[in-house]
C-alpha positions as CSV (number, residue, x, y, z in Angstrom):
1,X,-17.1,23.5,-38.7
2,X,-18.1,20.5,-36.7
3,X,-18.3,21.6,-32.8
4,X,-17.2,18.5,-30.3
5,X,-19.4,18.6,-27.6
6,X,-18.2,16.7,-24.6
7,X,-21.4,15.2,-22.3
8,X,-21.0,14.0,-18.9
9,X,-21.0,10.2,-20.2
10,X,-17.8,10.7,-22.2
11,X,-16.2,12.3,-18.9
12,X,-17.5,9.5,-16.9
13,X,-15.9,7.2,-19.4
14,X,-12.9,9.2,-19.5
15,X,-12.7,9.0,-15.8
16,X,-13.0,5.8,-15.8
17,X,-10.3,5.2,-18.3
18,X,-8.1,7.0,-16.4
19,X,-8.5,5.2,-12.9
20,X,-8.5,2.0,-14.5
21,X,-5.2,2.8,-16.2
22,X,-3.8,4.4,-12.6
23,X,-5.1,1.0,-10.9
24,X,-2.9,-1.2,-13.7
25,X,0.0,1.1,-12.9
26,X,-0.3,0.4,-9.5
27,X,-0.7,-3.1,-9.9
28,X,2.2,-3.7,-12.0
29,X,4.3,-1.7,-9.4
30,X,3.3,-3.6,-6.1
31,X,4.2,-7.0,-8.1
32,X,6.9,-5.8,-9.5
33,X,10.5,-8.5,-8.8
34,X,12.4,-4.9,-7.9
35,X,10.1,-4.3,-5.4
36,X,9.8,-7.7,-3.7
37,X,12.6,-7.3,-1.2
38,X,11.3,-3.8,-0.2
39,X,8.1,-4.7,0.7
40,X,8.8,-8.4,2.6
41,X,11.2,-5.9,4.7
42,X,7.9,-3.3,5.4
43,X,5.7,-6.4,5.9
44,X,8.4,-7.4,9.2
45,X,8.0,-3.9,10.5
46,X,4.9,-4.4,13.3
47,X,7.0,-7.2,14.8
48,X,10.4,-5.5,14.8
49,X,9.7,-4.1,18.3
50,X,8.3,-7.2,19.4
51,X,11.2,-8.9,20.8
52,X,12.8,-5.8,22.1
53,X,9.4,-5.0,24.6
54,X,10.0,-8.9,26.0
55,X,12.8,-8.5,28.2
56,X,11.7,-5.4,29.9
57,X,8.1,-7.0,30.1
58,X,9.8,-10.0,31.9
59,X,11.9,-8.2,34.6
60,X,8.9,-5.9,35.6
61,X,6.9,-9.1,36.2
62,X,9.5,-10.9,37.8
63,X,9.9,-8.1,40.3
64,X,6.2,-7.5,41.0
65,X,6.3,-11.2,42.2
């Protein structure tokens, strides 16, 4: 009977294999067309309070005038 013996270079490589699969797969999914509309809509997000703050910025300066 032939024993496998599994070193620490054939985990590294199959840790390596692994991650590089896991980064294709991530890849694939953040440029994925279904996707596309989701993400422009997240990418808006840090400005969708913008214009909201501006009014009440602008009537609490005007009044400390």
């Amino acid at each position: 009977m032939s024993e496998m013996l599994i070193d620490i270079g054939t985990l590294r490589g199959l840790g390596t294999v692994l991650v590089m699969g896991a980064f294709c797969c991530v890849l694939c999914w953040t440029f994925s067309a279904r996707r596309r509309d989701a993400f422009a809509e997240a990418a808006q997000l840090p400005f969708a309070d913008e214009h909201a703050d501006r009014p009440a910025f602008s009537a609490a300066r005007s009044t400390q005038q």
